[in-house]
Chimera marker file (.cmm) of the C-alpha trace (Angstrom):
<marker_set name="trace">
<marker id="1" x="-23.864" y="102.640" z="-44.562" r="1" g="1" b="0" radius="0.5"/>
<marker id="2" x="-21.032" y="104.326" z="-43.138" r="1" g="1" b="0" radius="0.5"/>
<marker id="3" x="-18.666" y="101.126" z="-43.859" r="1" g="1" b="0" radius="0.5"/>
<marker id="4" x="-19.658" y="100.879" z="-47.821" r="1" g="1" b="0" radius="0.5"/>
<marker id="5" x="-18.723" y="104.973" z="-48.004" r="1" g="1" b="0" radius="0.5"/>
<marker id="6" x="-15.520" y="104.237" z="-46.471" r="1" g="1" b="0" radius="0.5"/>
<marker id="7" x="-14.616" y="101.240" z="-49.003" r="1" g="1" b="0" radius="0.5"/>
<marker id="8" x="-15.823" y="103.099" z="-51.844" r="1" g="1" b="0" radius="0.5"/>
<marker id="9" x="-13.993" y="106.226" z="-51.085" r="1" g="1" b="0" radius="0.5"/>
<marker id="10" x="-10.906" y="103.516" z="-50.599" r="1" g="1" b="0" radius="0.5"/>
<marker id="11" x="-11.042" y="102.499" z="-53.799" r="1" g="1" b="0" radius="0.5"/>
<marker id="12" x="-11.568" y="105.697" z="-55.132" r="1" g="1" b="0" radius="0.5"/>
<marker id="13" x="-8.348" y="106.924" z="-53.849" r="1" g="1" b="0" radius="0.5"/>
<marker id="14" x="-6.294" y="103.964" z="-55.199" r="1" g="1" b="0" radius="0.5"/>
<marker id="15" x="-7.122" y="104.237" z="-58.356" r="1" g="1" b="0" radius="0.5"/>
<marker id="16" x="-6.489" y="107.588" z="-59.016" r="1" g="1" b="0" radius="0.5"/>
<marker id="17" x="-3.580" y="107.206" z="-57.168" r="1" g="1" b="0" radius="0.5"/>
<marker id="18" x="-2.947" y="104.536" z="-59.420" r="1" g="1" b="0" radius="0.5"/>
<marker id="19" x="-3.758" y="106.392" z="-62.702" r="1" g="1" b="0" radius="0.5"/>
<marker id="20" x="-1.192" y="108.822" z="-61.381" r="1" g="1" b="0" radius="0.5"/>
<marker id="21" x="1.487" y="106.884" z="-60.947" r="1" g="1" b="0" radius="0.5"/>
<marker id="22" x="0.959" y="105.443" z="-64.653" r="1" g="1" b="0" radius="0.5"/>
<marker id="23" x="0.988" y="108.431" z="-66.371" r="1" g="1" b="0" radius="0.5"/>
<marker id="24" x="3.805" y="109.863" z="-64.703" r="1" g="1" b="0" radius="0.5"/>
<marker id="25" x="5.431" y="106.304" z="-66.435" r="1" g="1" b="0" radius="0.5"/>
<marker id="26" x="4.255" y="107.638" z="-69.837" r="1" g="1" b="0" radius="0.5"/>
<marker id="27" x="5.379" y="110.896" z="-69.676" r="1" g="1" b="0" radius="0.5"/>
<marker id="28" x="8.715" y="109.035" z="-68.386" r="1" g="1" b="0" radius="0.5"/>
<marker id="29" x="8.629" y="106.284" z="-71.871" r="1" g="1" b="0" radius="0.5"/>
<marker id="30" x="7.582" y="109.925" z="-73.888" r="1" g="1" b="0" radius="0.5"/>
<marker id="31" x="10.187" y="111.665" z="-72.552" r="1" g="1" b="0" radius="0.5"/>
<marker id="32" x="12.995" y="108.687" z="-73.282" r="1" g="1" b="0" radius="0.5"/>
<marker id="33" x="11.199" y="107.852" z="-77.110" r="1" g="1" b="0" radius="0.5"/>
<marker id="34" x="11.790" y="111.755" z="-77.912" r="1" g="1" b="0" radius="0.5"/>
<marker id="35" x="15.489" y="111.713" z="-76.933" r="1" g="1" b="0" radius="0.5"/>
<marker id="36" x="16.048" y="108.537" z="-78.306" r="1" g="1" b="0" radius="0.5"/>
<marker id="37" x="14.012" y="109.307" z="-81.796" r="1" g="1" b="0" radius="0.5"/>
<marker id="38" x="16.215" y="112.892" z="-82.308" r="1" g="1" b="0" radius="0.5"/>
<marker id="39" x="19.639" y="110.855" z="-81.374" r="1" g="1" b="0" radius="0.5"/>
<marker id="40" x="18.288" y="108.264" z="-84.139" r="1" g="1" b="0" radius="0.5"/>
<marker id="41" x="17.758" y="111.396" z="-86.348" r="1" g="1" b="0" radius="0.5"/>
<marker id="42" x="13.806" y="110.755" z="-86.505" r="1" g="1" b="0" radius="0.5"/>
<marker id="43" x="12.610" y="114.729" z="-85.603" r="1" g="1" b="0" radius="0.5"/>
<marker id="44" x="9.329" y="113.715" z="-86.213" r="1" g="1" b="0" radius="0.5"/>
<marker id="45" x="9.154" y="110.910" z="-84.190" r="1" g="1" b="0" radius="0.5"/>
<marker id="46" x="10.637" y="112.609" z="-81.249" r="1" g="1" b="0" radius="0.5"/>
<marker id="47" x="8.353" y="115.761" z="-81.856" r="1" g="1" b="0" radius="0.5"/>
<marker id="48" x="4.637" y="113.517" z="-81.765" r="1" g="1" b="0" radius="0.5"/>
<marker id="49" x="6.519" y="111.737" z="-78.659" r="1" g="1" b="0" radius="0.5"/>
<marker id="50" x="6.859" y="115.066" z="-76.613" r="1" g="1" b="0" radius="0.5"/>
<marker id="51" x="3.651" y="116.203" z="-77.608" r="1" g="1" b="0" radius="0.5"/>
<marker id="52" x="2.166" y="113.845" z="-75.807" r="1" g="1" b="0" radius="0.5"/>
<marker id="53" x="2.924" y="115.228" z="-72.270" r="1" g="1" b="0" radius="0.5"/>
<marker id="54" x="0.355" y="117.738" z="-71.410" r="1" g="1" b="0" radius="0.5"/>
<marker id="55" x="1.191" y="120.947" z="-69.397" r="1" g="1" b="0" radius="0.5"/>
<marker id="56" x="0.106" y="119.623" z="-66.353" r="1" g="1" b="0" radius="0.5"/>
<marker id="57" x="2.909" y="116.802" z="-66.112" r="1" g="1" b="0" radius="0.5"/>
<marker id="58" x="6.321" y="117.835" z="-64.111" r="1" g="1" b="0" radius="0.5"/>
<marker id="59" x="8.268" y="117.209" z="-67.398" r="1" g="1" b="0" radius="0.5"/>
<marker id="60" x="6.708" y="119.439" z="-69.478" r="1" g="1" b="0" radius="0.5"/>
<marker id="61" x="9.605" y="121.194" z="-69.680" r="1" g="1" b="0" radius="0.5"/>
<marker id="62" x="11.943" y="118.861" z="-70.922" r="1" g="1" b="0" radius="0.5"/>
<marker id="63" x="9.238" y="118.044" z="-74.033" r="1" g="1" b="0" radius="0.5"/>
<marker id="64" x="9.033" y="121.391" z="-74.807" r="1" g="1" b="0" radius="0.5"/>
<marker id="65" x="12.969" y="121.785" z="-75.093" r="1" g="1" b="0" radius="0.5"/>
<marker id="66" x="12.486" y="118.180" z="-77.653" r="1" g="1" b="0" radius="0.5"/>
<marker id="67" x="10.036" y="119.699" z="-79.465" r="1" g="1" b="0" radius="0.5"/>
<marker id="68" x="12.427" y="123.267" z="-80.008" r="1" g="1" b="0" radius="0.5"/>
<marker id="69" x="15.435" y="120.852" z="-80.466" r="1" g="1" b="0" radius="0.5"/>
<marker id="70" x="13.520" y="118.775" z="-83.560" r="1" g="1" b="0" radius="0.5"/>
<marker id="71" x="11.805" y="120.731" z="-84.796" r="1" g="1" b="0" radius="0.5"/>
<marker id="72" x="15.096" y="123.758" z="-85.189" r="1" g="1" b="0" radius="0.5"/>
<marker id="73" x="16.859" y="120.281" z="-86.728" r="1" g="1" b="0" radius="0.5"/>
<marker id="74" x="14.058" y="119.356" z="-89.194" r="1" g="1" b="0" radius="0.5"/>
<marker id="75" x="14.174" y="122.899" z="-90.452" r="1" g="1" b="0" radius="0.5"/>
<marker id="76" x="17.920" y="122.803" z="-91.143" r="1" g="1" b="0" radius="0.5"/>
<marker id="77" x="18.396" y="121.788" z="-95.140" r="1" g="1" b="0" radius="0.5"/>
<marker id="78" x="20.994" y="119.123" z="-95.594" r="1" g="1" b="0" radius="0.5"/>
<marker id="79" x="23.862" y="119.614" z="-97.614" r="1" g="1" b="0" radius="0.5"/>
<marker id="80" x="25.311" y="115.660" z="-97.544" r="1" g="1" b="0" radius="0.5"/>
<marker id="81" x="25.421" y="115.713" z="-101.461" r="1" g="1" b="0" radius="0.5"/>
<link id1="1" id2="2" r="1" g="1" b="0" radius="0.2"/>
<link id1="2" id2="3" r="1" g="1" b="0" radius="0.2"/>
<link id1="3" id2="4" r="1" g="1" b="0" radius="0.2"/>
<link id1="4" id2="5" r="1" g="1" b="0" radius="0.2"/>
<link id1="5" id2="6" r="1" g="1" b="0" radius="0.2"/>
<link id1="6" id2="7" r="1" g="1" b="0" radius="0.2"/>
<link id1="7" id2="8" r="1" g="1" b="0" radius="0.2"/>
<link id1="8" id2="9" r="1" g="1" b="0" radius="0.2"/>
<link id1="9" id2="10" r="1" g="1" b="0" radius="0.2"/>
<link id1="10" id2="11" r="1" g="1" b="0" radius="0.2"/>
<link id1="11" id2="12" r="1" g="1" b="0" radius="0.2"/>
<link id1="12" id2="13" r="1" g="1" b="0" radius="0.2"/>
<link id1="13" id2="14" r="1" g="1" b="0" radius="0.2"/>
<link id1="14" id2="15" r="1" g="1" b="0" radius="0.2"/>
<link id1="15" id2="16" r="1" g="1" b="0" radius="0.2"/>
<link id1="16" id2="17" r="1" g="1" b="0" radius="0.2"/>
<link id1="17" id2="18" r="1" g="1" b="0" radius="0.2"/>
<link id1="18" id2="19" r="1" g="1" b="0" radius="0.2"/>
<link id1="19" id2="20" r="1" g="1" b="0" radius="0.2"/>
<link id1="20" id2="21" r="1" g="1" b="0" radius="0.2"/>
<link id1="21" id2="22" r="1" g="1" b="0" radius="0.2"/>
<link id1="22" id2="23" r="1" g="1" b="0" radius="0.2"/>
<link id1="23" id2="24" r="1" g="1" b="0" radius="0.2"/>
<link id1="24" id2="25" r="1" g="1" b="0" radius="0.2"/>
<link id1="25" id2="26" r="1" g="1" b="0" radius="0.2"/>
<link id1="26" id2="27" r="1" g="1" b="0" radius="0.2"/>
<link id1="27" id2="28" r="1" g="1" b="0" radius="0.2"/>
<link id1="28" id2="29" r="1" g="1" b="0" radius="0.2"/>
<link id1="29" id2="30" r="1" g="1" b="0" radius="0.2"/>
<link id1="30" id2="31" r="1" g="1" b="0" radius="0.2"/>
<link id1="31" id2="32" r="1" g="1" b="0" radius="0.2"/>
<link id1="32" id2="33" r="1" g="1" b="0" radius="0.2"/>
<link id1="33" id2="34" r="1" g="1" b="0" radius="0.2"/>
<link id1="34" id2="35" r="1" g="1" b="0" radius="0.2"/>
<link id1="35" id2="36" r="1" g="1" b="0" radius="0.2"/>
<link id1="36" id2="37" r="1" g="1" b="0" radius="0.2"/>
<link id1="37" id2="38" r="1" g="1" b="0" radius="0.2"/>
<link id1="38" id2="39" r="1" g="1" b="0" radius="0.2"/>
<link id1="39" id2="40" r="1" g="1" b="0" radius="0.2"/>
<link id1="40" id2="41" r="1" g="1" b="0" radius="0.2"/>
<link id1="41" id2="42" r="1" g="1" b="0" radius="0.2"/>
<link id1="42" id2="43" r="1" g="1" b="0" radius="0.2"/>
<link id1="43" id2="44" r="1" g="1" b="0" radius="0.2"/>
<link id1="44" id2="45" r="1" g="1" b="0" radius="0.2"/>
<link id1="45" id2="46" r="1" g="1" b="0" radius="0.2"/>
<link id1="46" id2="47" r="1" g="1" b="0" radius="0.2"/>
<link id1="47" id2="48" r="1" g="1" b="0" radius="0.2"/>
<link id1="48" id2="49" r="1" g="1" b="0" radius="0.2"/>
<link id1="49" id2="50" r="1" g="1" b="0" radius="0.2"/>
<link id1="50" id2="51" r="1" g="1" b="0" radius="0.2"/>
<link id1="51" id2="52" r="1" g="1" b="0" radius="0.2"/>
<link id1="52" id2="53" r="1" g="1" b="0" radius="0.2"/>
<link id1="53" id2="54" r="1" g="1" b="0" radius="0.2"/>
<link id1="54" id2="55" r="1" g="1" b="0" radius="0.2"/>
<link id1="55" id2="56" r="1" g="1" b="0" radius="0.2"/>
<link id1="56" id2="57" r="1" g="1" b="0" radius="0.2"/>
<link id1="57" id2="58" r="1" g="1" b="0" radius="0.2"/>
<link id1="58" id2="59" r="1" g="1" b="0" radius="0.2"/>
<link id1="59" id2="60" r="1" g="1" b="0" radius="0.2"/>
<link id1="60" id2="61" r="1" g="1" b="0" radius="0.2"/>
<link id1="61" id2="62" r="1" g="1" b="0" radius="0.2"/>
<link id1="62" id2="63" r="1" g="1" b="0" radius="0.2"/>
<link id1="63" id2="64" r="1" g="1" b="0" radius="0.2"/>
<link id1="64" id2="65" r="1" g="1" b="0" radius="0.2"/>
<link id1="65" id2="66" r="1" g="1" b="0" radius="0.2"/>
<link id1="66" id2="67" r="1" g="1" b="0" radius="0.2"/>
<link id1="67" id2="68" r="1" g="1" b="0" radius="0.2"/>
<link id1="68" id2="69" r="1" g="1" b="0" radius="0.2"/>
<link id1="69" id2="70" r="1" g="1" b="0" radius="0.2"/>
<link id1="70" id2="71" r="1" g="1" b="0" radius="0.2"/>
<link id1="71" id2="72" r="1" g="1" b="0" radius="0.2"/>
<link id1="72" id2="73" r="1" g="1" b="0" radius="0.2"/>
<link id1="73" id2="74" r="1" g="1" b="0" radius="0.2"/>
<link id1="74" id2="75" r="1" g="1" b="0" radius="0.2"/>
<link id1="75" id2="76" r="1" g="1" b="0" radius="0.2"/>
<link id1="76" id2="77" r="1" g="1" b="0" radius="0.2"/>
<link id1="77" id2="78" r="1" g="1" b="0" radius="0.2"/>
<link id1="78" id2="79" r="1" g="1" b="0" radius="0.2"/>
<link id1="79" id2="80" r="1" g="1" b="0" radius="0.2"/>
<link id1="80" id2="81" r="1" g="1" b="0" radius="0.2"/>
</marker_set>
């Protein structure tokens, strides 16, 4: 009995480990699609890209400063006539 609480609390522990590590990866491919969407001059994009990561993830930060750098570009008015 002991044995099967053992292996189950195993597995337990890998896969949230392994959850973890794979959305720490997202919030790493969010992160890179929201600078690379503003550089591209896609605000929007990059803005539904950083909302993604939640406030719980260590890069919250850094989507928070995308989301103030598109959206303070998107309200800008272009004058290219």
């Amino acid at each position: 009995m002991h044995i099967r609480l053992i292996l189950l609390l195993s597995v337990c522990t890998f896969i949230s480990c392994t959850s973890a590590e794979k959305k720490a990866e997202l919030d790493r491919q969010n992160i890179f699609f929201a600078e690379f969407y503003y550089e591209q001059g896609f605000p929007e994009r990059s803005i539904a890209h950083a909302r993604k990561i939640k406030p719980d993830s260590p890069n919250y930060a850094a989507a928070r400063d995308w989301i103030e750098r598109a959206s303070y570009d998107d309200d800008e008015p272009d004058y290219s006539e």
